[in-house]
N, C-alpha and C positions, 0 to 999 in steps of 0.2 A: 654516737649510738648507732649499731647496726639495724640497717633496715631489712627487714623480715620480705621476704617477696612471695606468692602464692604461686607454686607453682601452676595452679590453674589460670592463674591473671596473666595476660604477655607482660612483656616488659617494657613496654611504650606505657601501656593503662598505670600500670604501677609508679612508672616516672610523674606521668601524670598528674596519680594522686596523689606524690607524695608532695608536687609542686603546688597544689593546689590546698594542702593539711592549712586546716585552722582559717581559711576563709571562702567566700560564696562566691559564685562568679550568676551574680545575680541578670546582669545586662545578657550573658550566654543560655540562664533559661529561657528568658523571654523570647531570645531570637529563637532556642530550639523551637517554644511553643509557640513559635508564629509559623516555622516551616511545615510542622507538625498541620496545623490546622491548615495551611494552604495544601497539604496532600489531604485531609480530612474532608474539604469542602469539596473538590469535585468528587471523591468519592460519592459522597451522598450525594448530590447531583445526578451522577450516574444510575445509583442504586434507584431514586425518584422516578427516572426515565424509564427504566429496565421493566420494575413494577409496574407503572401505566400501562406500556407497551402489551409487557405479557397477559396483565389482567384481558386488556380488551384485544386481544389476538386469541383468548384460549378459546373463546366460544367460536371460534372458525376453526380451528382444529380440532378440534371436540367433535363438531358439529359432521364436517367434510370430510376430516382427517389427508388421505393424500389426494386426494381429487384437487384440494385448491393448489397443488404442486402442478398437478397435469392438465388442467384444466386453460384456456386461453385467453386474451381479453372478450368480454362482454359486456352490454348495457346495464342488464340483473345482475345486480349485486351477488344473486344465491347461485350463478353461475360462470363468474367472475374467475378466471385463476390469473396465475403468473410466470406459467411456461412460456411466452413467447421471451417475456421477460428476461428471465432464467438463462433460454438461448440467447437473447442478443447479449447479455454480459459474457456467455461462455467466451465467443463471438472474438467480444474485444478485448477480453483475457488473453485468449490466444494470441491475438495479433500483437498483446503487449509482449509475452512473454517471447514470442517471433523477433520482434522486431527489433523492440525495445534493450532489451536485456543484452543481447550477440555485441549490439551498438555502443549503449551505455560503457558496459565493462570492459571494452574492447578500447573506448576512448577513456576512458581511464587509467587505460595500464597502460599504455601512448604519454597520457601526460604525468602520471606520477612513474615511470618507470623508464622511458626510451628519453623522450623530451626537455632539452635541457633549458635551464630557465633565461628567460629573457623578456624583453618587453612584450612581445607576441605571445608568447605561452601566459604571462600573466594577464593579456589582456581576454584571450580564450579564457581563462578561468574565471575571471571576474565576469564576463559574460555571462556563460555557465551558472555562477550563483545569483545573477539576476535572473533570468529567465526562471529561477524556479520561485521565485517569488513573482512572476506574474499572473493577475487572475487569470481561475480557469476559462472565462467566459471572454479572452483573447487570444487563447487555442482556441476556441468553437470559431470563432471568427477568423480565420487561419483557416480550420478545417474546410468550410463553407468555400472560401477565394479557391482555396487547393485542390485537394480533394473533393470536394461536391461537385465543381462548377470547371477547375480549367484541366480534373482530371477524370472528368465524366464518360469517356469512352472505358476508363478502366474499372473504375470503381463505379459505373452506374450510377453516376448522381449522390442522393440520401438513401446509402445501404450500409451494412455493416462493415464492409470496407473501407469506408472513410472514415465511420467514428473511428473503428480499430487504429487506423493511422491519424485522427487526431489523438484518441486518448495516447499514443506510442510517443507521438511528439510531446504530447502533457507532462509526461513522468519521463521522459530522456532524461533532464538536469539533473531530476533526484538520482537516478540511477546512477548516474557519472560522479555528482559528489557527495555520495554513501561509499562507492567503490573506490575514489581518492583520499577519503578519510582511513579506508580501513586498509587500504594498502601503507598508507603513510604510518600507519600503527604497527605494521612489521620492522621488528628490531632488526637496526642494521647489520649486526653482526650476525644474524642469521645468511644473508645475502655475501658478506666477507666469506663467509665460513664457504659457502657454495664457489665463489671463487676461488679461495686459497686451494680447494682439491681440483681444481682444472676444469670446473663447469664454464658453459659460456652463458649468455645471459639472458638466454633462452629458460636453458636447463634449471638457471638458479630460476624463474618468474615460474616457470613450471612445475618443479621437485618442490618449492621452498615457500616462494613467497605466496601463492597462491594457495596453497593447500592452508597455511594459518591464518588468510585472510578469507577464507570463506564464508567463516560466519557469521562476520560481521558484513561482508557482502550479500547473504543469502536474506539477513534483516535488510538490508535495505530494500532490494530490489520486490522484497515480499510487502512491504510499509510502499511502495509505488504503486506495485501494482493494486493494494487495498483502496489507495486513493484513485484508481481510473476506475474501478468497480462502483466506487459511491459518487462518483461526479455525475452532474445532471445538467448543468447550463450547455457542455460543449454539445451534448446531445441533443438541444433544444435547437443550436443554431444548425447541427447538420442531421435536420432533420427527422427525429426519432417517431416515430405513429404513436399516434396515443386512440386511435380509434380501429375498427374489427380490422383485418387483415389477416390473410393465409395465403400461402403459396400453391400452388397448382401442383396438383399429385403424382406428376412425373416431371416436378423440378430437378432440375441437379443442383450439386453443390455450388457451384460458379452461380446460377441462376438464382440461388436462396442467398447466396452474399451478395448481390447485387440489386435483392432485391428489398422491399419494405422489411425495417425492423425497429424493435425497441428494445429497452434494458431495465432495468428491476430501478434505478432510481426515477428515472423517467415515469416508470408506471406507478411509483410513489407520488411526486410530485402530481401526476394528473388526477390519480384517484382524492386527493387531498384538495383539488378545485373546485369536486363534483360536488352536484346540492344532496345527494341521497347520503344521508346519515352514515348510511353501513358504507359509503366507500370512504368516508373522514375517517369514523372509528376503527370499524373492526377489521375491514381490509387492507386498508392503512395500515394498522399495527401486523397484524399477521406478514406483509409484506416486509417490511422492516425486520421483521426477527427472521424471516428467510435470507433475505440479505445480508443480515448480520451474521447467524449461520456460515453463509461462505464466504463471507472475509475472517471470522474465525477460522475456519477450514481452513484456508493457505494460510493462515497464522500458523497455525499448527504444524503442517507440513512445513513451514521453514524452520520454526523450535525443535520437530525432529531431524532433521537437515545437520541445524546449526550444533546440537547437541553430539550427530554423530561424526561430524567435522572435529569438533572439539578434543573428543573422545581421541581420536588419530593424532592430535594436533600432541595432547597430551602424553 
């Protein structure tokens, strides 16, 4: 009997079904409806969180509007902001995207590109994927030995310089193998083809492989740098203020990075110790969806990044 196929159905679905005509694959709903409900649950999770947050953050927005953007740390609650905060993440933003980034990806096309394998290169990688599974709060302790203390003439002790170059060392691993994953995801034959017309292997990492792997590299290094923006222990051990401070009105730059600062998780966490109500609830959460705000942010700019990478790619 001829089988009829829907032009609209592929033809994998159609093989399928017709493999499947006349009985249940009852053990396969159940597993669907288990995956189903494990993406369902943290959903709602999140949505719980979202809701709390927003509810007791709008009355500070409502209330202040952008003043608790510009505003600096304070005792009162009603005069409270989280511009210092703001700057010290910009801060170690920066110094991720400086530091971090050039390094990471740079050791990565080293190892998945020039480097050929052997007991050393696989003990370097296995390294590599250990250290990004170590707590954060054994970079802070790093920081602290390093940076704070035995490179004190440069970075001034507990300034923004040192968290910058502890969070840079934090997310190095990620950075390296997000960049080895998504190199190793370029089809070889794109790299043959670059040789076969007389490129050298420069030209092909450069014209070829790089340009298809960027988008997958733009996610990762963007997913790293979201995790030095919300870490809060390295910053505890090197030093972050959680009490008034300002800088002197004819600092310079050098003298503001070397001097007293803090970061939007840090000023979370401290506001969330204090006994006055309004810094648990309502500063707390307003804090939080600021924060969250710009790690959306550079979410966003690597989604358009990645999107118009693709576009080219295509």
């Amino acid at each position: 009997m001829a089988v009829v196929i829907d032009p609209k159905v592929s033809p994998g679905d159609a093989v399928r079904a017709e493999l499947r005509a006349g009985r249940r694959d009852v053990r396969g709903l159940v597993f669907q409806g288990l995956l189903l409900l494990c993406l369902l649950l943290p959903l709602l999770v999140l949505v719980l969180l979202l809701t709390r947050v927003i509810s007791q953050a709008w009355g500070v927005f409502q209330d202040r509007g952008g003043d608790f953007l510009t505003s600096g740390l304070a005792s009162d609650p009603a005069n409270a902001g989280v511009w210092q905060g703001l700057v010290g993440s910009l801060g170690i933003a920066v110094a991720c995207v400086l530091l971090t980034f050039p390094v990471g990806i740079g050791a990565a096309i080293y190892l998945e590109e020039y480097a050929r394998p052997s007991r050393v290169t696989r003990f370097i990688q296995l390294n590599i994927r250990n250290l990004a599974g170590v707590p954060s709060v054994v970079f802070g302790i790093l920081g602290l030995i390093i940076f704070v203390q035995a490179l004190d003439p440069v970075t001034g002790g507990r300034s923004v310089i040192a968290a910058g170059l502890t969070m840079a060392v934090l997310v190095l691993p990620i950075v390296i193998i997000t960049t080895v994953e998504a190199l190793s995801a370029v089809p070889n034959a794109l790299r043959e083809a670059g040789y076969g017309v007389g490129a050298t292997r420069w030209e092909v990492i450069k014209d070829h492989v790089l340009p298809y792997a960027a988008p997958g590299i733009l996610t990762g290094t963007i997913l790293a740098l979201a995790r030095a923006l919300g870490e809060a222990a390295p910053l505890i051990l090197v030093g972050a203020v959680s009490g008034l401070f300002s800088a002197p009105g004819d600092a310079g730059l050098l003298d503001r990075l070397q001097g007293p600062f803090t970061a939007m998780p840090y000023v979370i966490y401290n506001w969330a110790q204090l006994p006055q109500q309004e810094f648990k609830d309502e500063l707390v959460s307003a804090a939080i969806l600021v924060l969250l705000f710009v790690v959306l942010l550079a979410n966003g700019t690597a989604v358009l990044l990645r999107n118009h990478y693709e576009k080219k790619r295509g």
